[in-house]
N, CA and C of each residue as an Amber inpcrd file, in Angstrom:
protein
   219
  -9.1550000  61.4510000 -41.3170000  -9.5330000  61.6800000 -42.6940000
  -8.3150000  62.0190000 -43.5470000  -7.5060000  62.8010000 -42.7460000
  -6.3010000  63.4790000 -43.7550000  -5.4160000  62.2080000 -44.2890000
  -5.4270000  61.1810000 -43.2980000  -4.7020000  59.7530000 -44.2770000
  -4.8960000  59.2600000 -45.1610000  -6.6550000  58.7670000 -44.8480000
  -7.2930000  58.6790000 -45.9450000  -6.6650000  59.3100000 -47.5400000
  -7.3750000  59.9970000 -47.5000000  -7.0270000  61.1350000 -48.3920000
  -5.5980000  61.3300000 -48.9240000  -4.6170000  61.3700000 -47.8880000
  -3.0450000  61.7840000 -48.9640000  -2.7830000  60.3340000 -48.5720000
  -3.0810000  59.0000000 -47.9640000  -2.1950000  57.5690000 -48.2800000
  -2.5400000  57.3230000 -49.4900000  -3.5080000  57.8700000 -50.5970000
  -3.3730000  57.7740000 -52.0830000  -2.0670000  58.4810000 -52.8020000
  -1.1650000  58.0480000 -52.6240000   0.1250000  58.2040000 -52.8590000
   0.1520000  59.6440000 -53.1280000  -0.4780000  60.7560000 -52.1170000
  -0.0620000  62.0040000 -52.3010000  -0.6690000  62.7640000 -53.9200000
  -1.5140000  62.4770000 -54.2450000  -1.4770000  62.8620000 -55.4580000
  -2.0560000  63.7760000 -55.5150000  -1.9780000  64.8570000 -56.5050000
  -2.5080000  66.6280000 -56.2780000  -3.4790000  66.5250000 -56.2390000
  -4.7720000  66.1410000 -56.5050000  -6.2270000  66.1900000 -56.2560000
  -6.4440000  65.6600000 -54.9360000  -5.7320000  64.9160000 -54.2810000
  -5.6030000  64.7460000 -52.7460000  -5.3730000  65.5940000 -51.9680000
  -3.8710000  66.4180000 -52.5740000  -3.6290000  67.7150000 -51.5560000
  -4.1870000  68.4930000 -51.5880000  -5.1670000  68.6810000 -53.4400000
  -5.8480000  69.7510000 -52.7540000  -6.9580000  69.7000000 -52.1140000
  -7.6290000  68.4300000 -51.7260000  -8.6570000  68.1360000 -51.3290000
  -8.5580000  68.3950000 -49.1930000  -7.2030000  67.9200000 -49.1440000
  -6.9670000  68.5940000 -47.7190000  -6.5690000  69.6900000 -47.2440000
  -5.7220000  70.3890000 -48.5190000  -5.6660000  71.9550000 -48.6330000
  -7.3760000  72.4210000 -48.3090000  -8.1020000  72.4490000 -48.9090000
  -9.0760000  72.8170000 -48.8590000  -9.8020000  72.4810000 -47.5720000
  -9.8020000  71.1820000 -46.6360000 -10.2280000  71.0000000 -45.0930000
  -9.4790000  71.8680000 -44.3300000  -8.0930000  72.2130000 -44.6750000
  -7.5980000  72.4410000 -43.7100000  -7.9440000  74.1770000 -43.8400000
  -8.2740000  74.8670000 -45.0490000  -8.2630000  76.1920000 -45.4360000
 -10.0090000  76.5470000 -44.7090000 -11.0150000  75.6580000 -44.7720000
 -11.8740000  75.5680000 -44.0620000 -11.9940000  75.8280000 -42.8170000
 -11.3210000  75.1530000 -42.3630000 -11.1620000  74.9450000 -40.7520000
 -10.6480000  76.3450000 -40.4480000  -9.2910000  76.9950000 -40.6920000
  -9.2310000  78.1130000 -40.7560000  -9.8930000  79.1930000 -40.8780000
 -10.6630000  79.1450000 -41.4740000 -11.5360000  80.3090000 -42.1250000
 -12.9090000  80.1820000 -40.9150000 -13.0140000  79.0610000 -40.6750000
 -14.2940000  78.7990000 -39.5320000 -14.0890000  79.4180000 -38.5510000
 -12.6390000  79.7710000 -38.1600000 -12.4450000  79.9000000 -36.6800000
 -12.4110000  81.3670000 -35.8830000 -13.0390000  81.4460000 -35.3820000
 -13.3130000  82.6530000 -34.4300000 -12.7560000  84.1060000 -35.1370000
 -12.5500000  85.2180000 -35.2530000 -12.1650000  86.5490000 -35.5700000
 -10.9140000  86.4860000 -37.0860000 -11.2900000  84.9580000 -37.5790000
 -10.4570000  84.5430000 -39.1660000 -11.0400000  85.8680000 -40.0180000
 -10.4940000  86.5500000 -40.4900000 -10.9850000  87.0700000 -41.4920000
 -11.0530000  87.2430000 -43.2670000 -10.1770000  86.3000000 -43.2830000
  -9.4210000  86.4470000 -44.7280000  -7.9880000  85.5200000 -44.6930000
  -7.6590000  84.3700000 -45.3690000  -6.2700000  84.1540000 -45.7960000
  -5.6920000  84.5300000 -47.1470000  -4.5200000  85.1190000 -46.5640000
  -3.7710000  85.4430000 -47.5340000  -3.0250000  84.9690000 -48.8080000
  -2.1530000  84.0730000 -47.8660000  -1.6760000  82.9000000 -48.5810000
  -1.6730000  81.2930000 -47.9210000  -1.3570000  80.5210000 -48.6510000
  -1.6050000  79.3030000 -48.3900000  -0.5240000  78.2770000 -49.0640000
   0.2870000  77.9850000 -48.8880000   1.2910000  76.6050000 -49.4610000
   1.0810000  75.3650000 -48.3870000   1.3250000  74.3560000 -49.3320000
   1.8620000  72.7320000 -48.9560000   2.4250000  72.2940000 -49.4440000
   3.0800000  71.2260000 -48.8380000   3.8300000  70.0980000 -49.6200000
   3.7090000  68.5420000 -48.8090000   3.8380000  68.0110000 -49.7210000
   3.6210000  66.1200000 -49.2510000   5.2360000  65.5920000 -49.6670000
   5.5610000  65.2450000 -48.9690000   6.7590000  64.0740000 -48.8270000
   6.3890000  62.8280000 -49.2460000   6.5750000  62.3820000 -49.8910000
   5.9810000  60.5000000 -49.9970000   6.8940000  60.0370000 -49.4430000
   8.0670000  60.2530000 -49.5720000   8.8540000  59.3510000 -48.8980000
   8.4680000  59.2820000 -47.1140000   8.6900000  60.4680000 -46.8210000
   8.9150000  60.4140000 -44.9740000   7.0770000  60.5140000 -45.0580000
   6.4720000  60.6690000 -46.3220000   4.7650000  60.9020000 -45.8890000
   4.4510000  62.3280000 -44.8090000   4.6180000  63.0480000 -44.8880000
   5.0660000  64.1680000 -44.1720000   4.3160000  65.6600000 -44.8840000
   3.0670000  65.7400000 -44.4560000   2.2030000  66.9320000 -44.9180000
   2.6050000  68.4370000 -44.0730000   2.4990000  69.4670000 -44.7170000
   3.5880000  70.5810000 -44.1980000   2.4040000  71.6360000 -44.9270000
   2.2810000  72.8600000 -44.1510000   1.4690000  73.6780000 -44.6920000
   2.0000000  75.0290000 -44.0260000   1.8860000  76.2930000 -44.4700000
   1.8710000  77.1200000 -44.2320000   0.7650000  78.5190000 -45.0680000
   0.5700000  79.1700000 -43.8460000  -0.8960000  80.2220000 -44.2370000
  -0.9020000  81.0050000 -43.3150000  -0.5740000  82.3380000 -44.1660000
  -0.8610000  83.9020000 -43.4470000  -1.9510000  84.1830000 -43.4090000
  -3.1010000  84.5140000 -42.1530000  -4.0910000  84.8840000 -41.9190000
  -4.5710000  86.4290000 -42.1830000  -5.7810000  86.9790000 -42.1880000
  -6.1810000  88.3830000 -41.3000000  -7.0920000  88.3230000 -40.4480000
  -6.7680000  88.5230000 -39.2740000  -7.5370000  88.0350000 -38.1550000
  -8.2260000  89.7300000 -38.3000000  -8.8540000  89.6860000 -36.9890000
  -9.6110000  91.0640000 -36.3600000  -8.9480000  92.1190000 -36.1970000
  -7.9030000  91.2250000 -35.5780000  -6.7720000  91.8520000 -34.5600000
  -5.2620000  92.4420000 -35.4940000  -4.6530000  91.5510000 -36.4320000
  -3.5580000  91.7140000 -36.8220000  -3.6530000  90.4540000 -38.2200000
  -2.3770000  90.4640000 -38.7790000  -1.8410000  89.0400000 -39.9480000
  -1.1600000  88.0690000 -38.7650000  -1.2300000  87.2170000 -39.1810000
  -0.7450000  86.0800000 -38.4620000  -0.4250000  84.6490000 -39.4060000
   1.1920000  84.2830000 -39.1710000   1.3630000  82.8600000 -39.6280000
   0.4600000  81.8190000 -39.0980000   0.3910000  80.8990000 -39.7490000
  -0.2270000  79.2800000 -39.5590000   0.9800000  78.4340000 -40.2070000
   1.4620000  77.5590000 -39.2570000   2.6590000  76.2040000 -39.6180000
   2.1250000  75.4470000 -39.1650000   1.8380000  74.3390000 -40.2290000
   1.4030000  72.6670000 -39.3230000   2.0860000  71.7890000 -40.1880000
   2.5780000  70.4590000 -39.4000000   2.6590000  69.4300000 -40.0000000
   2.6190000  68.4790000 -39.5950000   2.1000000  67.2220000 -40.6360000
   0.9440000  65.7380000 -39.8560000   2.0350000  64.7310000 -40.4860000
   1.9660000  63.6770000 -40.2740000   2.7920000  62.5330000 -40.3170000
   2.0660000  61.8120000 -40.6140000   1.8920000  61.0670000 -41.6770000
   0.7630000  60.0430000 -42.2800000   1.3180000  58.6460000 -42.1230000
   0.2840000  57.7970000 -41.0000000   0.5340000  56.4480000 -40.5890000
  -0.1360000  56.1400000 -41.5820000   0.1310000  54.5130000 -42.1940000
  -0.3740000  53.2390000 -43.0700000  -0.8480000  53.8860000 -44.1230000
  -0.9780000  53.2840000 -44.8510000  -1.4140000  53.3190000 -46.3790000
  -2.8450000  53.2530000 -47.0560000
């Protein structure tokens, strides 16, 4: 889905549309309690989605780093 979505040449209603799956998914997951913060960025050139998000879990804060590589267009 996430190709879908940012192979529309990256455009901000795209990112935030996977910002938002991916802030989901987070928030779904087991003892999530709260995010703090949340950044991205899209590369068009290398196509290269990059996110970072401080959690509050149960337990403690915790980073989140991911990044996806967008095949075809």
């Amino acid at each position: 889905m996430t190709q879908r979505i940012l192979g529309q040449l990256g455009s901000s209603a795209n990112l935030a549309a996977i910002d938002g799956l991916i802030q989901a998914e987070i928030l779904g997951t087991k003892d999530v309690i709260s995010i703090v913060s949340f950044e991205s960025t899209f590369d068009s050139e290398s196509r290269e989605y990059t996110y970072t998000c401080t959690i509050n879990t149960a337990y403690t804060e915790a980073v989140i780093e991911g990044t996806h590589i967008v095949t075809g267009k």
